[in-house]
N, CA and C atoms of all chains as a GROMACS GRO file, in nm:
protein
  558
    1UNK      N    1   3.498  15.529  13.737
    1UNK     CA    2   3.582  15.513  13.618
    1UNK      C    3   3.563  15.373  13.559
    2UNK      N    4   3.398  15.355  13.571
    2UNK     CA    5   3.475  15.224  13.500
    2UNK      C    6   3.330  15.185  13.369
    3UNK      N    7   3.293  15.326  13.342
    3UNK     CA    8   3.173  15.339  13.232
    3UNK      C    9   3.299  15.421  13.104
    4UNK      N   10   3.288  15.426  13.012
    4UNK     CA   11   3.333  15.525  12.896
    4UNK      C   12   3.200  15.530  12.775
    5UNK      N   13   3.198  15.656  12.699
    5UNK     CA   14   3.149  15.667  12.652
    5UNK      C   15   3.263  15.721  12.512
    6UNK      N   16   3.214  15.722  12.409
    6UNK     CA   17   3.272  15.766  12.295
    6UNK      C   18   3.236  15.750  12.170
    7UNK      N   19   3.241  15.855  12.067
    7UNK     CA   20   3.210  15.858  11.928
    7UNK      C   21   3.234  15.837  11.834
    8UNK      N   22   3.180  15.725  11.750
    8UNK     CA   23   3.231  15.692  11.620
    8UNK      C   24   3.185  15.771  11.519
    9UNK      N   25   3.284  15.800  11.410
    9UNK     CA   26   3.255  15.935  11.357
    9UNK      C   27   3.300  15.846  11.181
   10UNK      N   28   3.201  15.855  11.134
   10UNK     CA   29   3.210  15.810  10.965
   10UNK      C   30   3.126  15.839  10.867
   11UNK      N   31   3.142  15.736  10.787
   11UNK     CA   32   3.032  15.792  10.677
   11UNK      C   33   2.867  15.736  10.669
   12UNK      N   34   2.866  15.668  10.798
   12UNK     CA   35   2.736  15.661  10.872
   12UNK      C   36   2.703  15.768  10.970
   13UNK      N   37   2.788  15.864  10.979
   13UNK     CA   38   2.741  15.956  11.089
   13UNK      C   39   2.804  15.926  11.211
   14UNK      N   40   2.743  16.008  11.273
   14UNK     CA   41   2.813  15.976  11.476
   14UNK      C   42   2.739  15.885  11.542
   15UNK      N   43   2.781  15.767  11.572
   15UNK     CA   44   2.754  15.670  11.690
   15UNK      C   45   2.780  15.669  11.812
   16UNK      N   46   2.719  15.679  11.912
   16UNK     CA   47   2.796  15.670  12.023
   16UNK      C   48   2.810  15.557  12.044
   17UNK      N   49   2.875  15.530  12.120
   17UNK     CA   50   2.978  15.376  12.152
   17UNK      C   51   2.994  15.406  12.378
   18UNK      N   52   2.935  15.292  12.395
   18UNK     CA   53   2.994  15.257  12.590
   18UNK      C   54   3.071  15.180  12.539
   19UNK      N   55   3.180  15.218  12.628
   19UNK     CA   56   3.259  15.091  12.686
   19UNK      C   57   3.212  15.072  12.872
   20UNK      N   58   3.210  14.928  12.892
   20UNK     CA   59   3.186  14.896  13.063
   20UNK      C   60   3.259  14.817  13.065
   21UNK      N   61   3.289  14.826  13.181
   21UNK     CA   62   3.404  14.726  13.240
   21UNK      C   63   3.338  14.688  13.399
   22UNK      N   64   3.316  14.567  13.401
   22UNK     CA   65   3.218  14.520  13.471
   22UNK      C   66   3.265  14.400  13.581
   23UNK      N   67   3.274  14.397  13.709
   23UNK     CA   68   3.324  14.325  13.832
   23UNK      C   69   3.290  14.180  13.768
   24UNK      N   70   3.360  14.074  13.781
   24UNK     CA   71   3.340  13.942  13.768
   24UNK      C   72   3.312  13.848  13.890
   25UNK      N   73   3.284  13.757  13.855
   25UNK     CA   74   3.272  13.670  13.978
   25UNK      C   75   3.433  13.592  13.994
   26UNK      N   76   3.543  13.623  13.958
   26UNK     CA   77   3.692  13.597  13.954
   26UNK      C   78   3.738  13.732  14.066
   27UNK      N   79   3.732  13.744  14.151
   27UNK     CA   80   3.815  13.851  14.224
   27UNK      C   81   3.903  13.981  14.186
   28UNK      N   82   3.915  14.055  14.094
   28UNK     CA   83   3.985  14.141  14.062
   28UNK      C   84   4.006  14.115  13.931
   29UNK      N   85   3.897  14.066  13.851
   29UNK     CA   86   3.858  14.037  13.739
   29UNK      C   87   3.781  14.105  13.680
   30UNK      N   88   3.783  14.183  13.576
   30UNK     CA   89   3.666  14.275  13.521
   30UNK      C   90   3.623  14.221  13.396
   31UNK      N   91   3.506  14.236  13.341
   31UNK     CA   92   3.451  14.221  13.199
   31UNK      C   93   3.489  14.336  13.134
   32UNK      N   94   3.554  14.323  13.018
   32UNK     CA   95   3.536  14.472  12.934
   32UNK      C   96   3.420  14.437  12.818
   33UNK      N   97   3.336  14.516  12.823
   33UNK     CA   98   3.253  14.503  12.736
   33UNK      C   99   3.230  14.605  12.631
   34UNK      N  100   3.189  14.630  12.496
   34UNK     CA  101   3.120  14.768  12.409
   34UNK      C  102   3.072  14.740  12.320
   35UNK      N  103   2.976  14.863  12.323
   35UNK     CA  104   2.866  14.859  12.234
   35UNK      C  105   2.826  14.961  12.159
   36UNK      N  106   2.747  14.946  12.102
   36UNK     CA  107   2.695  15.108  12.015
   36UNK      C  108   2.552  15.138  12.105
   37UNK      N  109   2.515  15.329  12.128
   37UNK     CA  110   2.409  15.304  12.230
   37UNK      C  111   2.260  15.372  12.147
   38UNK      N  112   2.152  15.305  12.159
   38UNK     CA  113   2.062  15.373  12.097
   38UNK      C  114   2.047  15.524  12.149
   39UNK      N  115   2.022  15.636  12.054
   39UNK     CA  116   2.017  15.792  12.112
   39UNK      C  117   1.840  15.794  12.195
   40UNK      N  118   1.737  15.693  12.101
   40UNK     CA  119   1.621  15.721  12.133
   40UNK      C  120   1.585  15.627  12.271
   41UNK      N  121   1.621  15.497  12.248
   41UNK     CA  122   1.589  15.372  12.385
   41UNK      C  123   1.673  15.403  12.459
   42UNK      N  124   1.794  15.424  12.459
   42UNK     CA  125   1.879  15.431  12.538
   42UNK      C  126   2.021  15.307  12.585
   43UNK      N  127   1.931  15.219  12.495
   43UNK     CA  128   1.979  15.055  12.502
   43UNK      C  129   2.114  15.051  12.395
   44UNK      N  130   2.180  14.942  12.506
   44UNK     CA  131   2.293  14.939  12.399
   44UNK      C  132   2.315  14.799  12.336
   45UNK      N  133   2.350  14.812  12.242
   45UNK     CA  134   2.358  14.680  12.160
   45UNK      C  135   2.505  14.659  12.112
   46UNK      N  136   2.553  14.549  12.204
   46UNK     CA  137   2.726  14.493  12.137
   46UNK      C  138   2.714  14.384  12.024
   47UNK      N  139   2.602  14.373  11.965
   47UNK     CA  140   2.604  14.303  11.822
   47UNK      C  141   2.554  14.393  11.706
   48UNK      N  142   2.595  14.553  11.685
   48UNK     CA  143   2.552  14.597  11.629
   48UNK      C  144   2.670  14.606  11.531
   49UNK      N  145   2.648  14.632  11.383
   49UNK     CA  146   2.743  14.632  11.274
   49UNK      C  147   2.767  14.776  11.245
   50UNK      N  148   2.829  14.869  11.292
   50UNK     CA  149   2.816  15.031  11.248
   50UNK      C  150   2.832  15.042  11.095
   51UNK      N  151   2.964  14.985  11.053
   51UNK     CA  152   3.010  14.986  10.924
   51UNK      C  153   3.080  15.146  10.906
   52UNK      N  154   3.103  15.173  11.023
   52UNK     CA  155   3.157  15.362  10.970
   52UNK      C  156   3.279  15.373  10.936
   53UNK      N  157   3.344  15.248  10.914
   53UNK     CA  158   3.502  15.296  10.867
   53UNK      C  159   3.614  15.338  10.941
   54UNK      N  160   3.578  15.261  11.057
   54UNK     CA  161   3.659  15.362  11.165
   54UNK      C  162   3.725  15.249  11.247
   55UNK      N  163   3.696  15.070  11.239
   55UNK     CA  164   3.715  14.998  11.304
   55UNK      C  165   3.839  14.939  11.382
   56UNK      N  166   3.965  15.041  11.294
   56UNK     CA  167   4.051  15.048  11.400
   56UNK      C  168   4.099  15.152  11.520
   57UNK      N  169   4.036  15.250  11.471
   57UNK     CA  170   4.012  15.363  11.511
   57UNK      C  171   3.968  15.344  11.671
   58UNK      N  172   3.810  15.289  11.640
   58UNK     CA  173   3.744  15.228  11.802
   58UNK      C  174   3.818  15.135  11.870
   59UNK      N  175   3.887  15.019  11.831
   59UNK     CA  176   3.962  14.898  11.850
   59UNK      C  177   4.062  15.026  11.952
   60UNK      N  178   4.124  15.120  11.861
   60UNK     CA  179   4.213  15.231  11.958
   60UNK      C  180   4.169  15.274  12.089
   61UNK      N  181   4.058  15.316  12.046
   61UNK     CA  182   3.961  15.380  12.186
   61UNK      C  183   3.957  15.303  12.264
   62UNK      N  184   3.894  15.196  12.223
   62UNK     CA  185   3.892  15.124  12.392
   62UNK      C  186   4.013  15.053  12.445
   63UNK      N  187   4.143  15.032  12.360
   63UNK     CA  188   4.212  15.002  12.448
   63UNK      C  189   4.294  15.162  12.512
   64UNK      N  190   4.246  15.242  12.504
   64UNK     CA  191   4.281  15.374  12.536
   64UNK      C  192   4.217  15.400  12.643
   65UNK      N  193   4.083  15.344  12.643
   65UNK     CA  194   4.012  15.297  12.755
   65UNK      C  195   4.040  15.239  12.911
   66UNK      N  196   4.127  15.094  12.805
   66UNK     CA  197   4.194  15.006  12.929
   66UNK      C  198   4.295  15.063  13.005
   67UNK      N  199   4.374  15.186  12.909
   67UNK     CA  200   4.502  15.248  12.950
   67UNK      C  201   4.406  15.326  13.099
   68UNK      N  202   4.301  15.387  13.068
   68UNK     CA  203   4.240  15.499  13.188
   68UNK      C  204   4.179  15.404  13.290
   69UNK      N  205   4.139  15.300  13.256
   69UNK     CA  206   4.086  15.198  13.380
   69UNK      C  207   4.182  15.134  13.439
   70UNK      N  208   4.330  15.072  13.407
   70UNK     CA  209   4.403  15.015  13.456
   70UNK      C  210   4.533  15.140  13.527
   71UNK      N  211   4.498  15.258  13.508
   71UNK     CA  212   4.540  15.361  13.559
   71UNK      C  213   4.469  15.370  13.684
   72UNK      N  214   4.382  15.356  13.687
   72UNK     CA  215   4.287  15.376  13.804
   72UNK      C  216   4.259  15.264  13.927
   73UNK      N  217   4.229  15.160  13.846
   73UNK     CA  218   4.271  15.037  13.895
   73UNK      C  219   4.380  14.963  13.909
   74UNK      N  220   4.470  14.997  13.958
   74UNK     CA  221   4.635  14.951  13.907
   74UNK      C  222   4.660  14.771  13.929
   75UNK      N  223   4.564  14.780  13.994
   75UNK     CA  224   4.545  14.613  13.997
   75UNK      C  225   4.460  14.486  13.912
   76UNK      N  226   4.391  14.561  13.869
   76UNK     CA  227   4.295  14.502  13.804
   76UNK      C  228   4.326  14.372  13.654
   77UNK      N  229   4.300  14.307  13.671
   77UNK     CA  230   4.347  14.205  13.553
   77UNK      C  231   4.162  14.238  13.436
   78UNK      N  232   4.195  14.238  13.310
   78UNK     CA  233   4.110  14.333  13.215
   78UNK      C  234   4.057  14.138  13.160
   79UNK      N  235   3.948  14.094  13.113
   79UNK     CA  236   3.910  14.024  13.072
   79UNK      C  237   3.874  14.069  12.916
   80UNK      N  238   3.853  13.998  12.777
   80UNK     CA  239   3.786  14.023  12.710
   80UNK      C  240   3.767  13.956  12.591
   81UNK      N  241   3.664  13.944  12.511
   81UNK     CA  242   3.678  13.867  12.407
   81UNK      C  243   3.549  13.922  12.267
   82UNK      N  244   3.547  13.906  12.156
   82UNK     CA  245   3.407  13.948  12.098
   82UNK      C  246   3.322  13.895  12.068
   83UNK      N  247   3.192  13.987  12.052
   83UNK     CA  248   3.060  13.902  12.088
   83UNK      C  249   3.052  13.827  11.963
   84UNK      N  250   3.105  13.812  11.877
   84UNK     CA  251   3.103  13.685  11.755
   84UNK      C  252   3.294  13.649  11.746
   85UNK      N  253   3.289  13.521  11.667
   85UNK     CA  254   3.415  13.487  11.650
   85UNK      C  255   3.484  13.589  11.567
   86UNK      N  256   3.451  13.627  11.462
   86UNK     CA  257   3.470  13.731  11.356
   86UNK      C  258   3.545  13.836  11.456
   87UNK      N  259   3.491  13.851  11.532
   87UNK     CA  260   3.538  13.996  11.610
   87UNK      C  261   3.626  13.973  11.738
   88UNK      N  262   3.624  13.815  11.786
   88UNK     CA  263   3.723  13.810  11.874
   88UNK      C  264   3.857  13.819  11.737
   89UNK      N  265   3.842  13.756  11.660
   89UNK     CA  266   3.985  13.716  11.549
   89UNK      C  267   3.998  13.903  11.514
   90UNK      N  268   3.964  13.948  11.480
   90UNK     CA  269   3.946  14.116  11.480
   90UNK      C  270   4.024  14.182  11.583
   91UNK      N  271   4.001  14.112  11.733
   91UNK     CA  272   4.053  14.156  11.836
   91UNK      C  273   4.202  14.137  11.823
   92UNK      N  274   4.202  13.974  11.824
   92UNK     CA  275   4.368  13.952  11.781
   92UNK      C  276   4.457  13.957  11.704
   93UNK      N  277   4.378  13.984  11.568
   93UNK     CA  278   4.483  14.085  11.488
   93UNK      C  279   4.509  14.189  11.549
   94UNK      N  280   4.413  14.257  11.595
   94UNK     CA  281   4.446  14.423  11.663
   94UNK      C  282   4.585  14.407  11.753
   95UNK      N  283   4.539  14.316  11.871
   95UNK     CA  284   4.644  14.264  12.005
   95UNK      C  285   4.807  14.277  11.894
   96UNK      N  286   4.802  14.178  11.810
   96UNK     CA  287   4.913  14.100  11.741
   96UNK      C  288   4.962  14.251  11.661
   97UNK      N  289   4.919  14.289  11.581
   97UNK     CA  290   4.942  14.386  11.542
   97UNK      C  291   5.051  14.542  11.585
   98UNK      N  292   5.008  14.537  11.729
   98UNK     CA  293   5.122  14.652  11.849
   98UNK      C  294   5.124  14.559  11.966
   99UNK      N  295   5.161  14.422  11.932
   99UNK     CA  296   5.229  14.356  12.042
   99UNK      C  297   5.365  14.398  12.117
  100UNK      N  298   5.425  14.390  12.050
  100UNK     CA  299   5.554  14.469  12.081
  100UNK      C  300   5.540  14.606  12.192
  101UNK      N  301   5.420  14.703  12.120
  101UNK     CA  302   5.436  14.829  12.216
  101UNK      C  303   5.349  14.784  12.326
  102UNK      N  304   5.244  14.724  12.307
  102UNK     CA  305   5.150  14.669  12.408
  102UNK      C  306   5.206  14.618  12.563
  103UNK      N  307   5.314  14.532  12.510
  103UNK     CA  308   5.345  14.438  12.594
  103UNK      C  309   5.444  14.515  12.719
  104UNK      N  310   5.503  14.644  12.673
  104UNK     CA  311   5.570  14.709  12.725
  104UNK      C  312   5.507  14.763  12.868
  105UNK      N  313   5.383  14.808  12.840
  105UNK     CA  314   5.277  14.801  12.960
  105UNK      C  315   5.192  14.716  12.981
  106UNK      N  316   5.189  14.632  12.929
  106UNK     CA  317   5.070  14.496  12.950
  106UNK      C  318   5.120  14.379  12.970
  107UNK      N  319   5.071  14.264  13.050
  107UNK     CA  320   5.072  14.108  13.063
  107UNK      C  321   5.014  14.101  12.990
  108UNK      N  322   4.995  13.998  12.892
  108UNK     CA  323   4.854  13.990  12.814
  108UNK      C  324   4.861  13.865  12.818
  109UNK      N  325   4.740  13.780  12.776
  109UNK     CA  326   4.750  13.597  12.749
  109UNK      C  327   4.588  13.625  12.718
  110UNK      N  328   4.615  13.493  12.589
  110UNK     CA  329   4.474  13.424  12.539
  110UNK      C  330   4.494  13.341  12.584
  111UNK      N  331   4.313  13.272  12.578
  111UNK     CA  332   4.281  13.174  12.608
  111UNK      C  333   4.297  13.075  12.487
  112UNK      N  334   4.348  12.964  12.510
  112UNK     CA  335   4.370  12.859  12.379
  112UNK      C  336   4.340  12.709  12.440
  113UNK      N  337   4.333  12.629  12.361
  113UNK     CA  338   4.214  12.488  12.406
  113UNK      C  339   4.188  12.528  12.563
  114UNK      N  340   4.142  12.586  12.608
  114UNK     CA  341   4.144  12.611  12.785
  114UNK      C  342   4.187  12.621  12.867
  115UNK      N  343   4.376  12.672  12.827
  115UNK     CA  344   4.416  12.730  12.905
  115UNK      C  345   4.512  12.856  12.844
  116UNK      N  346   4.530  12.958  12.958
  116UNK     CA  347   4.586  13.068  12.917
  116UNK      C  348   4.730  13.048  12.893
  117UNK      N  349   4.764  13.131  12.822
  117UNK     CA  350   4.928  13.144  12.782
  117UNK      C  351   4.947  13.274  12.723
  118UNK      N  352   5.076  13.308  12.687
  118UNK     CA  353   5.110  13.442  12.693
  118UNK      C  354   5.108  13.466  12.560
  119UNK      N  355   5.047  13.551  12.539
  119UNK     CA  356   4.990  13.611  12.375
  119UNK      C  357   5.121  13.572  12.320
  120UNK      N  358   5.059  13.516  12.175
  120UNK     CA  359   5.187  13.532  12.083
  120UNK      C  360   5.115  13.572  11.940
  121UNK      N  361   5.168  13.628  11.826
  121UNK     CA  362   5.145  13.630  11.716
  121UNK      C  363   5.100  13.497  11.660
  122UNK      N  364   4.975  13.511  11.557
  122UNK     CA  365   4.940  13.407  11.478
  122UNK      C  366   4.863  13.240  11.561
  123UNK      N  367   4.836  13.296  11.690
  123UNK     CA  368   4.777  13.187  11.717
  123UNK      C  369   4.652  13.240  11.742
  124UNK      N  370   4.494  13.160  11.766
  124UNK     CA  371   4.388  13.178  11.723
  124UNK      C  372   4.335  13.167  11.903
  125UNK      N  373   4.302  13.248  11.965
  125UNK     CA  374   4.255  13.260  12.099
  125UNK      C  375   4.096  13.273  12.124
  126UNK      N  376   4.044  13.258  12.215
  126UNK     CA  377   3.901  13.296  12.258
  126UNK      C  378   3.857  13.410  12.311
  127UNK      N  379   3.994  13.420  12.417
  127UNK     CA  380   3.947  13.589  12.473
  127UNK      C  381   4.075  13.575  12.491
  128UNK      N  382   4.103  13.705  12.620
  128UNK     CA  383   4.234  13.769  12.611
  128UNK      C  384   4.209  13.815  12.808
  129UNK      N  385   4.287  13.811  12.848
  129UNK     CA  386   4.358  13.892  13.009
  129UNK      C  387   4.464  13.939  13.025
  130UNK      N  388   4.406  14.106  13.002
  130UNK     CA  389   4.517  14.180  13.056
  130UNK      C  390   4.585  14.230  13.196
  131UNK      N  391   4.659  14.288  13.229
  131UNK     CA  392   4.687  14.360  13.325
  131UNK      C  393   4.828  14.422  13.351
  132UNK      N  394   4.794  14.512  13.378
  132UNK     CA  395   4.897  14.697  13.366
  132UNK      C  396   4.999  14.588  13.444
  133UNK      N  397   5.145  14.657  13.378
  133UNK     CA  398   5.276  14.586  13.419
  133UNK      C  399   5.275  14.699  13.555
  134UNK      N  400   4.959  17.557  12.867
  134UNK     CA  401   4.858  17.423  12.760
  134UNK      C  402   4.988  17.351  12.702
  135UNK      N  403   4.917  17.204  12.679
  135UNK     CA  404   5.003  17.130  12.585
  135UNK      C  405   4.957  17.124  12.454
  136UNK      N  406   5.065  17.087  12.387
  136UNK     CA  407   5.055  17.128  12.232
  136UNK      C  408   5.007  17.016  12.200
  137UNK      N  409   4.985  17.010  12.054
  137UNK     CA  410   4.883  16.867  11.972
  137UNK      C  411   5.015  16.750  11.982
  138UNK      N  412   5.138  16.772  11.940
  138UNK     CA  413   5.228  16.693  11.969
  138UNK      C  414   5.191  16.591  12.091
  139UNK      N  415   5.204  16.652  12.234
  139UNK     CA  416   5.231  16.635  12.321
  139UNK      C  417   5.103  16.551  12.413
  140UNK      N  418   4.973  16.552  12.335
  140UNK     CA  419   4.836  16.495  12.387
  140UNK      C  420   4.852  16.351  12.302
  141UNK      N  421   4.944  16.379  12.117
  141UNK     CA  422   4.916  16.287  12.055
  141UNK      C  423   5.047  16.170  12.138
  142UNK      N  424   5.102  16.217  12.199
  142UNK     CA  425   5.206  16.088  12.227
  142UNK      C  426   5.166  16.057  12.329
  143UNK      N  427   5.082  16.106  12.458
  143UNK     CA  428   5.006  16.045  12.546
  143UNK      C  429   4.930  15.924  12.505
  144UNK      N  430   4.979  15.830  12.603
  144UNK     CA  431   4.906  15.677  12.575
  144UNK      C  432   4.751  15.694  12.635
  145UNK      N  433   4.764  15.781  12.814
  145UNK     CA  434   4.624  15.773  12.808
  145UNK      C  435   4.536  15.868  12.818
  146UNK      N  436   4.449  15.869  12.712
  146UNK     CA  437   4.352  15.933  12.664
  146UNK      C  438   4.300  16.059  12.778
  147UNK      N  439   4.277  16.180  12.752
  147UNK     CA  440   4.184  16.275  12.851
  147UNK      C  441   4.040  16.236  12.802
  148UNK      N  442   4.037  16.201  12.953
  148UNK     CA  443   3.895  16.180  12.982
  148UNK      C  444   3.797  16.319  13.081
  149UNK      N  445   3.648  16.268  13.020
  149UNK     CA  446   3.595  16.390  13.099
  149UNK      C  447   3.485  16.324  13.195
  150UNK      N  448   3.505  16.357  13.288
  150UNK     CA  449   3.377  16.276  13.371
  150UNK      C  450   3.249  16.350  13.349
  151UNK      N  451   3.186  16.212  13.349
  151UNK     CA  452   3.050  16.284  13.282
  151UNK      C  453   2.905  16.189  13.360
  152UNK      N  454   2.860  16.252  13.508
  152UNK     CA  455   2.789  16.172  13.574
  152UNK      C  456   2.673  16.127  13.512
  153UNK      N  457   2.670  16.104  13.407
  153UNK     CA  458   2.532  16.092  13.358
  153UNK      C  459   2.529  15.954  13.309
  154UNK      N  460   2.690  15.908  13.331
  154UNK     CA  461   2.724  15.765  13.208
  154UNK      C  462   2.695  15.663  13.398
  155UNK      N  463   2.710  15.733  13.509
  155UNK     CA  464   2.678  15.677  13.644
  155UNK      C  465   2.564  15.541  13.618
  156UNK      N  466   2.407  15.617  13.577
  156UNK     CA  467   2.321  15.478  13.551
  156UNK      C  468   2.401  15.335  13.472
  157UNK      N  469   2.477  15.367  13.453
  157UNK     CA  470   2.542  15.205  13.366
  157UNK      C  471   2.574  15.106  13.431
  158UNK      N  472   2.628  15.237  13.588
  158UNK     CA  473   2.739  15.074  13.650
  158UNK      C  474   2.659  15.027  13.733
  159UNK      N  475   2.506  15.052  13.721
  159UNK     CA  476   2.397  14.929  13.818
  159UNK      C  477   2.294  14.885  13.717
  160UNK      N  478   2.346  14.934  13.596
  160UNK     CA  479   2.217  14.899  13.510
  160UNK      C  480   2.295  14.727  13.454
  161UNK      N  481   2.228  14.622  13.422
  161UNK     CA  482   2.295  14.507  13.387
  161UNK      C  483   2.309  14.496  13.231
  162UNK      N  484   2.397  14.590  13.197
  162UNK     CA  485   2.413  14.598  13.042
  162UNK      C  486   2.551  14.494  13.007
  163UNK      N  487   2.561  14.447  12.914
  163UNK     CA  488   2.583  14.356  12.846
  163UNK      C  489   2.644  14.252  12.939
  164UNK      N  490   2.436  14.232  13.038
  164UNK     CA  491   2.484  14.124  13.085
  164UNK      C  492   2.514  14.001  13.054
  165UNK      N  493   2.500  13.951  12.924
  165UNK     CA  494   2.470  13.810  12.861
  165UNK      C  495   2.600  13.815  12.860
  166UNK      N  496   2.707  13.858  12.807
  166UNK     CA  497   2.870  13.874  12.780
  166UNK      C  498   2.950  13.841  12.913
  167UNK      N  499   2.878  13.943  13.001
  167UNK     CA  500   2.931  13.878  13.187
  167UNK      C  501   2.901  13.761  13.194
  168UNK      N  502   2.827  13.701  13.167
  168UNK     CA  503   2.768  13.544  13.204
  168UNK      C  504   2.896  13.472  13.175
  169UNK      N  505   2.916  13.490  13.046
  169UNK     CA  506   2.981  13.436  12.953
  169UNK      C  507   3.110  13.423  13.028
  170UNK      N  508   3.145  13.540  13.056
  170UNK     CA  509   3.347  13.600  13.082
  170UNK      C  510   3.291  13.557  13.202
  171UNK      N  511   3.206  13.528  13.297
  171UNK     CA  512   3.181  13.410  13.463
  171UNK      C  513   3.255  13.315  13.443
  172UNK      N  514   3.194  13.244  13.349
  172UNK     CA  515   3.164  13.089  13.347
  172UNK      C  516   3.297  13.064  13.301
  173UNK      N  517   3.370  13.105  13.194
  173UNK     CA  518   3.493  13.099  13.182
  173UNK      C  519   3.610  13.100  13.257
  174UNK      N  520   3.611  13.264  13.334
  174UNK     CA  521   3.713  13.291  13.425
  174UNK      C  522   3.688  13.158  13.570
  175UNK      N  523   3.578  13.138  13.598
  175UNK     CA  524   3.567  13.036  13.682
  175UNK      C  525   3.587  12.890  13.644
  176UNK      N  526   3.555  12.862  13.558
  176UNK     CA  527   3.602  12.725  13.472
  176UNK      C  528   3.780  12.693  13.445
  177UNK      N  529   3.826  12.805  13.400
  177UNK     CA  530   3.942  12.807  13.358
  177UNK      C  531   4.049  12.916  13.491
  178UNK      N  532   4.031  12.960  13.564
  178UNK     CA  533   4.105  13.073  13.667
  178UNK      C  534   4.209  13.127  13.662
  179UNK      N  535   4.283  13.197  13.716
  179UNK     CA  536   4.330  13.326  13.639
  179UNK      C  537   4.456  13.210  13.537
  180UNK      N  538   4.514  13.312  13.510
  180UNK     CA  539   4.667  13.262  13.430
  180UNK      C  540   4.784  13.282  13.518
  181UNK      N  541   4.873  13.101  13.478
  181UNK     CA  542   5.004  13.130  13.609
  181UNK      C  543   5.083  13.198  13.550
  182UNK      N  544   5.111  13.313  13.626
  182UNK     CA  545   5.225  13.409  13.622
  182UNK      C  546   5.355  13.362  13.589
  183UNK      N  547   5.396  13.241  13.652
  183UNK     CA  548   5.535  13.168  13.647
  183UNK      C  549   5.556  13.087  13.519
  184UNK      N  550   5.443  13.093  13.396
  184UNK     CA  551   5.487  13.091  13.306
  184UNK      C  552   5.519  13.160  13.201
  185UNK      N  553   5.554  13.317  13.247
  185UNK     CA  554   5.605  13.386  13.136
  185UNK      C  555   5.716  13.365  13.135
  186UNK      N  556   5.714  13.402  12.958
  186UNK     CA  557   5.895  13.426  12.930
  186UNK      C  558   5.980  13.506  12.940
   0.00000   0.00000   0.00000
């Protein structure tokens, strides 16, 4: 449980999309990572731009994702951040956005000048660590 | 069966296992990003608990 796969569905067509969530060198630390996957190489690329219109849609999925991995892992603290700044700030609108319902099952904290603190609205983070209340 | 209601208020998602997505979790895919979330989580280590509100 700790590969996902899933489809972005727009007016580019169907993409498939991995999500991995990947052991860290932090102890009970995972990477969450995703990408879009080539159908022909097989390779996946997390700097790819789909543009399908769907970008909150996926933003949904994979934390729908975290809901089935931290189900599974009940321990697990979720790492994550995006592969450009553009898309970590993307991330934290998303976070900021259903903070409120989020938080109900989640710890959450960004990272800010280098150290963590507990998510709040409107501040500008690097990455993010979750983990299932 | 459950109704469309009742899947849509589920938080988590039905999933289908699908052994084929297996090659991923030894293949080193987006390993450059792990590097990254290393060097960090080890630089910086976890977050103290005793400061929530």
């Amino acid at each position: 449980m700790m590969v996902f796969e899933f489809t972005s569905e727009g007016p580019k067509g169907n993409i498939a999309k991995i999500i991995k969530f990947s052991e860290t060198a932090l102890e009970g630390y995972y990477n969450l990572a995703f990408g879009d996957q080539d159908f022909e190489s097989g390779e996946l690329d997390d700097l790819a731009i789909s543009n399908n219109e769907d970008s909150e849609r996926v933003l949904a999925t994979v934390i729908s994702a975290g809901f089935s991995f931290t189900d599974f892992y009940e321990n697990a603290w979720v790492y994550a951040t995006g592969s450009t700044q553009s898309r970590t700030r993307l991330y934290r609108m998303g976070i900021a956005k259903y903070i409120d319902e989020a938080q109900k099952d989640f710890l959450i904290f960004g990272l800010r000048d280098g150290e963590w603190e507990e998510f709040e609205k409107n501040f500008d983070y690097t990455a993010f660590v979750v983990h299932r209340k | 069966m459950k109704t469309i209601q009742e899947l849509n208020e589920k938080k988590i998602p039905i999933v289908r296992i699908d052994k084929s997505l297996e090659k991923y979790k030894s293949l080193p895919v987006f390993q450059e990003k792990l590097d990254k979330a290393n060097k960090v989580l080890l630089s910086v280590g976890p977050p103290k608990i005793k400061n929530l509100k």
